[in-house]
N, C-alpha and C positions, 0 to 999 in steps of 0.2 A: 688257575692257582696263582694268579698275580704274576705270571713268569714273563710276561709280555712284552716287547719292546716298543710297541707305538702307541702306548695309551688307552687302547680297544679295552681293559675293562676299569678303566678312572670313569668315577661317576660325577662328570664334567657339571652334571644341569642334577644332581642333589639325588631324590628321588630312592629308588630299590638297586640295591645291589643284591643278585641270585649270588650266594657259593653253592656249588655244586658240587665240593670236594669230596661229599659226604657220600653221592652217588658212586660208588666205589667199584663195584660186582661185576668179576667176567663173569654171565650169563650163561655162557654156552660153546663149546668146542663142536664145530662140527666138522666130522674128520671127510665126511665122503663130500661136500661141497667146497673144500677147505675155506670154513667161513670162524670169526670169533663172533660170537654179540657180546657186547660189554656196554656199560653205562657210562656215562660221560666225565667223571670223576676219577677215571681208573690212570694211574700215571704212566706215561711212556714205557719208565724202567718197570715198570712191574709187568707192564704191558707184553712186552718182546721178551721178558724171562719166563715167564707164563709157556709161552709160545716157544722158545728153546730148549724149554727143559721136555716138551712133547713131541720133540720132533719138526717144527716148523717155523716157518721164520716170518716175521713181522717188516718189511723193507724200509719204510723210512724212518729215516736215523738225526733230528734236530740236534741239535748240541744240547739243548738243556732237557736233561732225561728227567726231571721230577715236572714237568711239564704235564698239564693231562689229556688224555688222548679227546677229549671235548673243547678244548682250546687249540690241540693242534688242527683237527677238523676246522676253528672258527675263523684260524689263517689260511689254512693250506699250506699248514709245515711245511719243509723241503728236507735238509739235511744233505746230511756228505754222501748218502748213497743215489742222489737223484739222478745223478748222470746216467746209471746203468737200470734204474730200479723205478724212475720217475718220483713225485709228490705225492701227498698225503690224499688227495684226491684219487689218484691212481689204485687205492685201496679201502677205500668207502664204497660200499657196495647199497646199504641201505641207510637209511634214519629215520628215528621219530621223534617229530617236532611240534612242539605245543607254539600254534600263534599267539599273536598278543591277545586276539578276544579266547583265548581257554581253548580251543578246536586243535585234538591232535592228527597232524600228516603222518601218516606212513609213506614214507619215499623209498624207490627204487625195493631193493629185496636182497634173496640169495642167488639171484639169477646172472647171467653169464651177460647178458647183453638186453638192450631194451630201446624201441625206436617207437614207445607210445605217446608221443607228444612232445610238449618241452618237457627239457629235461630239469625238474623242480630239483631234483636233489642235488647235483652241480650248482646250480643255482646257489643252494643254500653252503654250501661248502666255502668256505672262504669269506663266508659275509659276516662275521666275527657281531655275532650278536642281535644286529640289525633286523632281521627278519621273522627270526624265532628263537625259541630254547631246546637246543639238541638233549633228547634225555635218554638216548638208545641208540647206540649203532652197530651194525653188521660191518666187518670187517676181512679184507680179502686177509688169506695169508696164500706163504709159496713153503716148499717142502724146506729145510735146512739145509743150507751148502754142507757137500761134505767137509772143504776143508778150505782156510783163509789165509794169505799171502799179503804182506804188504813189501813196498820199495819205497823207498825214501832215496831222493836225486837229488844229489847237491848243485847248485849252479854258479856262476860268477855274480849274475845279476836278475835280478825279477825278471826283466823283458828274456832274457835268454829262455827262462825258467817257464814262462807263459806262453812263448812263442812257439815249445815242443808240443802244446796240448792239443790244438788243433788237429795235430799229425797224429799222435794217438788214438785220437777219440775216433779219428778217420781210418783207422788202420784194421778196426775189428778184432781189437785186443780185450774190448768190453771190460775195461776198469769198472768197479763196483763204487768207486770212489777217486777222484782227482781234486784233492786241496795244493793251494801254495802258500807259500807262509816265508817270512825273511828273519834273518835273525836277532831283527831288536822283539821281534813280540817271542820268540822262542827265548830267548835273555830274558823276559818278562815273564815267560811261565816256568822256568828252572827257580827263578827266583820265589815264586809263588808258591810251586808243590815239593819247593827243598830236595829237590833229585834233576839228576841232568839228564838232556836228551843224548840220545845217540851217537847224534853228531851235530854239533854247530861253530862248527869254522868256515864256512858256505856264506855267500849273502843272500842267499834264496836257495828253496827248497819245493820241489815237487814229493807230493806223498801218495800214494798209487797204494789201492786194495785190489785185489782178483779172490774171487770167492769163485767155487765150483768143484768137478774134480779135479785128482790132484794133476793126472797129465796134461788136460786143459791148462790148468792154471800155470805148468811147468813152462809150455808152448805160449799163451800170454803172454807170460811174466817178462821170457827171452825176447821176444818180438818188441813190445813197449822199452826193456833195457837198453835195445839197440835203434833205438830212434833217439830216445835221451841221450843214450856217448855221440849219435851221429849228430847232436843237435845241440851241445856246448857241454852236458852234465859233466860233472868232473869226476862221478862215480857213481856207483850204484851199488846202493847197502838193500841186502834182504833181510825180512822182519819175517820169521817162519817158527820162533816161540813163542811159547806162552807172556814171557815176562818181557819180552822187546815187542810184543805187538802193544802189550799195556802200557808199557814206557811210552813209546811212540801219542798212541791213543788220549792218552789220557792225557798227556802235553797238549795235544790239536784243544781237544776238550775242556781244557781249563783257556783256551788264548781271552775270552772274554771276561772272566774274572781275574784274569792275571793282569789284563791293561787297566781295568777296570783299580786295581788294588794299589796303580803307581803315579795313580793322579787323582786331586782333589773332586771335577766331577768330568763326566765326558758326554757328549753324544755321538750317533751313529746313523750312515745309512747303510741300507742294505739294497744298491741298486744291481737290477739284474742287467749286462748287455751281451749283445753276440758273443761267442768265447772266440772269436779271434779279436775281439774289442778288451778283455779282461787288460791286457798288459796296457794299451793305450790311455784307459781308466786310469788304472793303480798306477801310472805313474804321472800323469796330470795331477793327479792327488797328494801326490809326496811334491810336486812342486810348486803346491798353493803353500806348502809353508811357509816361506819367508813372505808372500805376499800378503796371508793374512794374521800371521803374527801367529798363530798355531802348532803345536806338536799334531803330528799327523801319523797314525801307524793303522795299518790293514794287516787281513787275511782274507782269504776264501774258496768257495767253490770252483775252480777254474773248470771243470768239467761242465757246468752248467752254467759259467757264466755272472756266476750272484757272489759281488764282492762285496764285503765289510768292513769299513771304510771309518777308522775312529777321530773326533775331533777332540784335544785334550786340552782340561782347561789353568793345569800346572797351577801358578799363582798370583793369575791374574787376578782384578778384582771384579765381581758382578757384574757391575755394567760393561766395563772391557770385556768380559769373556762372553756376552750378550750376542754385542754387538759383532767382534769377530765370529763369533759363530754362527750367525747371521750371513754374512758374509761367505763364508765359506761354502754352509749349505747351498745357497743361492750358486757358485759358483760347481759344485759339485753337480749337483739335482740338470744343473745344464747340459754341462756337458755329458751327461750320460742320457738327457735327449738325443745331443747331437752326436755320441756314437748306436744309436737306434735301441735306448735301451728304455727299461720301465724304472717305476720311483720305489718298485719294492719287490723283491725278489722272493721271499719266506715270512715276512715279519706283519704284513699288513701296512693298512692305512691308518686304524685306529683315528685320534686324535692329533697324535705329532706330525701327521704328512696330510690333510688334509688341502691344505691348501697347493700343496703341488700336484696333488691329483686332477684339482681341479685347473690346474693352469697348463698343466701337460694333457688333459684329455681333451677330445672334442666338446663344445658344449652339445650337441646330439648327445653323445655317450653321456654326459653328465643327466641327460634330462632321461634319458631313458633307464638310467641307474636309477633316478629320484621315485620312476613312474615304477620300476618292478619293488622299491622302496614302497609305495604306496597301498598297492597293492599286498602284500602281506602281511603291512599294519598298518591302513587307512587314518589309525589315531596319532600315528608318528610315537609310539608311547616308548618301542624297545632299542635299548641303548642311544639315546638323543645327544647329537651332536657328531657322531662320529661317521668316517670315511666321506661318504659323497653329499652332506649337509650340515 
């Protein structure tokens, strides 16, 4: 649906563009394998409401919910519940894929587990176009929490604020969600959705979900709170209504159209590294700003790792904001090699990172991308130009 952030459906070299939007249809509930089939057009948010209003719950959570569930497959969405729930992959159970010569694959099924070969349908998951046309998929689901908890931690400073995650995520408290966020992009989205947050006199904040039952969640909740005061938080607010989880939520949820609304144009990475590396990242990053002349503002997944990383281009002129951006990226994309990390965490290769793929991969891995490339559509016909050629 065009929702994409790295180019994966611009049609670079002319040619056919597929919309699929039109393929819309949840297909089929089925309750004793808990599986959905639905067609590739169906959008995220209708997706998981579908599924909530039945009883059962859809796990991964992108930020852009009119996203459709045939694009998040062509990434391997992530979202804020990865940490506890995993990736879009983690809930693809089958597909059917029409190749470039008209031949439809049936991949994978309703089945529980499968050790018949390669595995084609992983394969195809994440390959954002390149290989085939998703026009069906079977979808795991899990039962619906009884009931959802969030915390919101205020800190002194990011590193503080990043440096509790690690101890969490290790503690067995099983966070459903761990974002951080600071409060110029929170100032950026009060300003956008014309309602305030919670709380923002903090300069950093961790935001903690526990879904489950409720004395579970009770025993969580306390155990994660007292790691956070033992590890600089300066409080710990509980989000246990209706209207303060949506406040909360829906601030996380707008940060990308709110930075997005306070400057002329931006770019973004979305590199993933170790989550004891997040804090090291995000703040390398805040200190390329005065060296390359950039507004610089982040958020992201500290539970998983996958920070989002904005470069802003105020009002400069074309060429200047070019060329520092240029700049920047290169200087970014590096260092989150040298904290062990990858060039894209949820968003793909697409187009826009193509070229770091190939500078950060092995050329083996490049050739062998090219070769399982070949193999699926020996004409090179579907989607040209993007990820590994």
């Amino acid at each position: 649906s065009g929702t994409g952030l790295a180019g994966a459906s611009v049609a670079v070299e002319h040619g056919i563009l597929l919309d699929l939007s039109g393929m819309n249809r949840i297909l089929e509930l089925d309750k004793e394998n808990l599986t959905l089939t639905v067609e590739p057009g169906v959008l995220l948010m209708d997706l998981a409401a579908y599924a909530e209003e039945r009883g059962f719950f859809y796990p991964p959570d992108p930020g852009e919910k009119t996203a459709t569930i045939g694009g998040n497959i062509s990434t391997n969405a992530g979202g804020m519940r990865a940490v506890k729930y995993g990736v879009t992959r983690d809930y693809v159970k089958g597909l059917n894929v029409v190749l470039a010569d008209g031949e439809v694959l049936t991949l994978g099924g309703k089945i529980v587990k499968n050790s018949s070969g390669y595995d084609l349908l992983d394969i195809m998951i994440g390959s954002e176009g390149t290989l085939g046309v998703i026009t069906q998929a079977v979808l795991k689901l899990l039962p619906l929490p009884a009931r959802v908890v969030s915390m919101l931690a205020p800190f002194a400073s990011l590193d503080a604020a990043v440096s509790a995650v690690p101890l969490i995520t290790a503690s067995g408290t099983a966070p459903a969600a761990v974002e951080f966020m600071e409060r110029a992009v929170i100032s950026d989205a009060e300003s956008y959705l014309g309602r305030k947050f919670p709380d923002n006199s903090a300069d950093a904040y961790l935001l903690l979900r526990f879904d489950g039952a409720a004395d579970e969640i009770s025993r969580r909740f306390d155990a994660a709170a007292e790691i956070c005061l033992a590890n600089g938080a300066l409080d710990v607010l509980i989000s246990d209504t209706e209207d303060r989880e949506d406040s909360i939520w829906k601030a996380r949820g707008s940060f990308l159209e709110a930075i997005k609304a306070g400057t002329t144009a931006m770019d973004e990475v979305d590199i993933v590294v170790p989550r004891s590396r997040v804090a090291d990242m995000m703040l390398y990053a805040y200190s390329l700003q005065d060296e390359v002349g950039l507004q610089i503002k982040g958020f992201g997944h500290a539970g998983d790792g996958n920070v989002h990383i904005y470069l802003l281009r105020g009002d400069l002129s074309e060429e200047d904001w070019r060329s520092r951006l240029k700049l920047g990226m290169e200087k970014l994309y590096a260092m989150g090699r040298r904290l062990e990390g990858k060039i894209s965490g949820e968003h793909g290769v697409g187009w826009a990172k193509r070229d770091y793929l190939k500078r950060y991969s092995s050329p083996r891995e490049i050739e062998i991308m090219r070769a399982v490339k070949r193999a699926f559509d020996p004409d090179m016909i579907l989607n040209p130009g993007k990820v590994c050629w």
